[in-house]
C-alpha positions as CSV (number, residue, x, y, z in Angstrom):
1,X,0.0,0.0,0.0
2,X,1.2,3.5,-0.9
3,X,0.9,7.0,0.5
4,X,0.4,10.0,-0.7
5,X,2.1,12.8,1.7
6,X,-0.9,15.8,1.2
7,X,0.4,18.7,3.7
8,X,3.0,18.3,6.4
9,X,2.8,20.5,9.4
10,X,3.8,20.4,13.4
11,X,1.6,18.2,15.1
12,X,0.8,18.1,19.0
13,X,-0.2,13.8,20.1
14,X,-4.1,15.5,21.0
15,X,-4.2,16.8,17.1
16,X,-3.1,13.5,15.7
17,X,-5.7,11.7,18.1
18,X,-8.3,14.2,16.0
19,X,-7.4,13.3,13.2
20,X,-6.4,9.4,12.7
21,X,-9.9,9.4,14.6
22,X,-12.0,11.3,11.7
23,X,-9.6,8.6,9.3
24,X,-10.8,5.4,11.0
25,X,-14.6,6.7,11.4
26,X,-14.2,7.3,7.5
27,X,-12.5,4.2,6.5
28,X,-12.9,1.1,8.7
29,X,-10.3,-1.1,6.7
30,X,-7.3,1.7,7.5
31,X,-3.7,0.9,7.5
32,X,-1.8,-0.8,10.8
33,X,0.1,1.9,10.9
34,X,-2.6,4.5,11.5
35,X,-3.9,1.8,13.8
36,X,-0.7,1.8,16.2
37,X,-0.4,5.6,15.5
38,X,-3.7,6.4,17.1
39,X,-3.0,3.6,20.1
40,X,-0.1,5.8,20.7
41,X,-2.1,9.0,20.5
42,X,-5.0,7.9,22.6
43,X,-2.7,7.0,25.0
44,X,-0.1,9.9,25.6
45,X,-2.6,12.7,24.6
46,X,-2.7,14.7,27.6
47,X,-5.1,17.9,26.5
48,X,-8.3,18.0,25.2
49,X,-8.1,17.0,20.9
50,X,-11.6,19.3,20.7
51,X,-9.6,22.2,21.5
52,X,-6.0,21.7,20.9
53,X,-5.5,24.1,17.7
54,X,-7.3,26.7,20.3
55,X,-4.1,26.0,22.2
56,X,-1.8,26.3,20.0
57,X,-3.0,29.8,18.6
58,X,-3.0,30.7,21.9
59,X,0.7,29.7,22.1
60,X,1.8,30.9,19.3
61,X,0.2,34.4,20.3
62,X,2.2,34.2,23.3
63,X,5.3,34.0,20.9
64,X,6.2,30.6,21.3
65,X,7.1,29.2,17.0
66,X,5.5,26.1,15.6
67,X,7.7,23.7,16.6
68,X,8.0,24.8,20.3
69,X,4.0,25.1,20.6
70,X,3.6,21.9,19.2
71,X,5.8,20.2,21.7
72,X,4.0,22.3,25.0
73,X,0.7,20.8,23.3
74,X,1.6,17.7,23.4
75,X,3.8,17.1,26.6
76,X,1.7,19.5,28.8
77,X,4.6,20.5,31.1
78,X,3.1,20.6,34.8
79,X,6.9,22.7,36.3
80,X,8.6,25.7,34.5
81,X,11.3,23.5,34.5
82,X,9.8,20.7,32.4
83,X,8.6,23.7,30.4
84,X,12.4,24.8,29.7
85,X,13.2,21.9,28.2
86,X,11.0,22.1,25.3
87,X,12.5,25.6,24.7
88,X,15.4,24.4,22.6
89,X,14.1,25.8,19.2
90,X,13.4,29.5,20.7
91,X,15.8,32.5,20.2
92,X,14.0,34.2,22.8
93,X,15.2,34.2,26.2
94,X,11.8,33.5,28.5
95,X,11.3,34.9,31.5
96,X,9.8,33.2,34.8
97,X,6.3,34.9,34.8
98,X,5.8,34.3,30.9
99,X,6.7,30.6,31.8
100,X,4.3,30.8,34.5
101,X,1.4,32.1,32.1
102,X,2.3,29.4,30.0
103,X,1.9,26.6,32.6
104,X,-1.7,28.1,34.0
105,X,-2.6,28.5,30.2
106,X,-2.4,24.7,29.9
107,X,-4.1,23.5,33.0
108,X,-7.9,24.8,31.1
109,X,-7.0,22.6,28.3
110,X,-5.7,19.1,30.1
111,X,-7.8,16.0,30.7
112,X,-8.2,15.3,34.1
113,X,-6.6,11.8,34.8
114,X,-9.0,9.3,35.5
């Protein structure tokens, strides 16, 4: 089976959840490796798929790039530590209370752990 690569952007685990889920509820008979990719997705997606490109505008407009957003969405960093981590492709140097916003920011759009 072949592929055909349509558009290629940064995408946080919640948006691939979205969308390999839209796939399968089109096309019952879709390939394993969607399959195993939404496993993977449904099981590391940590904010809400419904609202996740919210999120990421919302990140962006904070001045975060693509890349960097993408990353916050889908880790969900909990400490301004973990948060520095994923701040590798940033020129910008970030300062403790826009880190701070950041972290509030994404407790409205996690899924409480059940």
């Amino acid at each position: 089976m072949s592929f055909e690569i349509k558009n290629t952007r940064e995408a946080p685990t919640p948006l691939v959840k979205k969308i390999l889920t839209k796939r399968l509820e089109e096309d019952n008979e879709a390939p394993e490796v969607i399959t195993r990719t939404l496993n993977y997705a449904e099981k590391f997606t940590k904010c809400d798929e419904n609202r996740i490109e919210e999120l990421l505008v919302k990140l962006k407009g904070m001045g975060y790039n693509e890349i960097t957003a993408s990353m916050i969405a889908s880790i969900c960093p909990t400490t301004i530590e973990e948060l520095r981590v994923l701040l590798v492709f940033e020129s910008k140097t970030w300062e403790k209370e826009e880190l701070e916003k950041t972290i509030e920011l994404l407790k409205d759009y996690m899924i409480s752990e059940e």
